[in-house]
C-alpha positions, 0 to 999 in steps of 0.5 A: 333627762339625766337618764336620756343622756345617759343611755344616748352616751352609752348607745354612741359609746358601743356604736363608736367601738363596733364601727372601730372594730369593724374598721379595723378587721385585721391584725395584719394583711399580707401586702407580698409574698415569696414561697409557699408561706401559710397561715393556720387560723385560730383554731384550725387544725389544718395550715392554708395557703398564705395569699396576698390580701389575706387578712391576719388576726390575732391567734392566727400562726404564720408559717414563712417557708426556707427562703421565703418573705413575707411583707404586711401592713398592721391595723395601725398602718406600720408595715412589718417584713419577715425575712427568715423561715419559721412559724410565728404568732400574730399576737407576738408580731402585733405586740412588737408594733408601735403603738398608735392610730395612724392608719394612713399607709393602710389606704395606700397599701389597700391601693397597691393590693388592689391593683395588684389582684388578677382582675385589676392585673388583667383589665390593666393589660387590655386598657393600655396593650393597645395604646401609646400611654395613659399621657402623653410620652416623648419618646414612642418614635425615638431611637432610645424609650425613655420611661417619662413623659416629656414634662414631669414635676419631681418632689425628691431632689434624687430621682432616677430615670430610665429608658429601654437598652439598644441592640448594642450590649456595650453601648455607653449612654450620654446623659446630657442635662440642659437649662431652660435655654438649652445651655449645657449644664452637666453630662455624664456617661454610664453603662447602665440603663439609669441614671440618678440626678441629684437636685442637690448637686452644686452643677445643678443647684447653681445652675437651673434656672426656674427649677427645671431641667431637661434631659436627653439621652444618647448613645456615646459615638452616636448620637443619632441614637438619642431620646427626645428632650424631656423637662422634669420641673422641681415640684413647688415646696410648701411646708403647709400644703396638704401633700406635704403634710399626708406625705410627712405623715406617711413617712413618720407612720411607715418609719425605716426604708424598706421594700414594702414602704417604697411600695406604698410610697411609690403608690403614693407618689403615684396618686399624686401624678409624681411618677419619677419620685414613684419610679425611684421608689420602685428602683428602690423597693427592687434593689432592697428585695431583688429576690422578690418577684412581686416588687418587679411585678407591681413596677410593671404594672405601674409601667403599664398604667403610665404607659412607659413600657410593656415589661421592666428590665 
């Protein structure tokens, strides 16, 4: 009947908005903190201590003390940083989001955040103290560690590689580039431990053959002192496929660079076993906020997970 169909329309109707609300949960969840930040509820008298994972909503005031920084995910997904010390009103901060529905950076934020607690932080140590890597790496007997596995497909044309330091402080690295035939197709030298490779890079460009490059790296004087070869193979680009389309996603919803996107970007890049294109996203996230204990302490996390090291320089 007419009245059946009413009240099944309204019965999914308020099921549908208490599954949304109940979803939802938040305003905002505190991704990283820095400094004794806190938060007074709504209608509490007293602040609480701000921690990460805590669940913001509206009503809720937000105290950043001097010196202080706090980076959140709102419902929506977009991410919101706070630099300077002072109270605010979640109401005011939600207000000043965008609006819209997309909520695909919250499921990456949730990803970072757990693997973040004490409990994932600790379990994390055990499973790979013991162990040479998760995958197989190229460098556990090489004089120079470098932070890859021998073979890694890359998305971004600009990644950064990195490798442990010698005993030398003033050594100078030789950062040799080679085809598929190990043909030479650029060199380069820097003091520090990292080096960036442009795809884009015409030496390059006109030179890869079936998108992949090997890379090794040495001390200049010595080469003895060297990394084993490691091939980093561009990843196949196909506008349509589902990747592509979750990552173009992603990056509309987060908007501008920022420490806290390359967090959730370095997670996503992560869970796509594209571990250089998240590497460059930590350096990324680092250099923004080096300040920020936190963005070192989820590098060497990740690290650790991919079993590349046991701290982060």
């Amino acid at each position: 009947t007419i009245m059946t169909r009413k009240i099944s329309l309204l019965v999914a109707g308020l099921a549908f908005i208490a599954f949304t609300s109940f979803g939802q949960g938040y305003t905002f969840r505190v991704m990283v903190s820095k400094g004794e930040n806190k938060i007074k509820t709504s209608g509490a008298a007293d602040w609480q201590a701000l921690r990460i994972g805590g669940k913001l909503n509206d009503g809720d005031e937000l105290q950043v003390a001097e010196n202080g920084y706090i980076g959140m995910v709102h419902k929506t997904g977009k991410t919101k940083e706070i630099k300077s010390s002072g109270n605010y009103d979640i109401s005011e901060l939600s207000g000043e989001i965008a609006a819209g529905s997309d909520n695909i950076a919250t499921k990456y934020a949730d990803f970072v955040i757990s693997k973040m607690s004490p409990e994932e932080r600790e379990a994390n140590r055990r499973k790979y103290a013991s162990v040479t890597g998760a995958v197989e790496r190229g460098d556990s007997d090489a004089s120079i560690n470098i932070f890859m596995p021998t073979s890694v497909s890359v998305y971004n044309p600009q990644v950064m590689i990195r490798w442990d330091p010698v005993a030398d402080d003033n050594a100078t690295y030789v950062v040799k580039l080679k085809d598929l035939f190990e043909q030479t197709i650029m060199v380069a030298e820097t003091d520090d431990t990292n080096y960036t490779i442009d795809f884009n890079d015409s030496k390059l460009s006109n030179a890869i053959v079936e998108d992949l490059v090997i890379v090794n790296v040495s001390v200049k004087g010595d080469e003895e002192i060297q990394s084993k070869n490691a091939a980093i193979e561009r990843f196949s680009s196909d506008a349509s496929s589902s990747f592509e389309v979750e990552l173009k996603d992603l990056q509309t919803n987060l908007g501008d660079q920022s420490s806290i996107n390359n967090l959730i970007l370095a997670e996503f890049y992560e869970e796509n076993n594209l571990l250089l294109d998240a590497l460059t996203s930590y350096e990324y996230a680092i250099k923004m906020s080096p300040d920020v204990e936190y963005y070192k302490e989820a590098y060497e996390e990740f690290l650790l997970r991919t079993g590349d090291r046991k701290s982060v320089v």
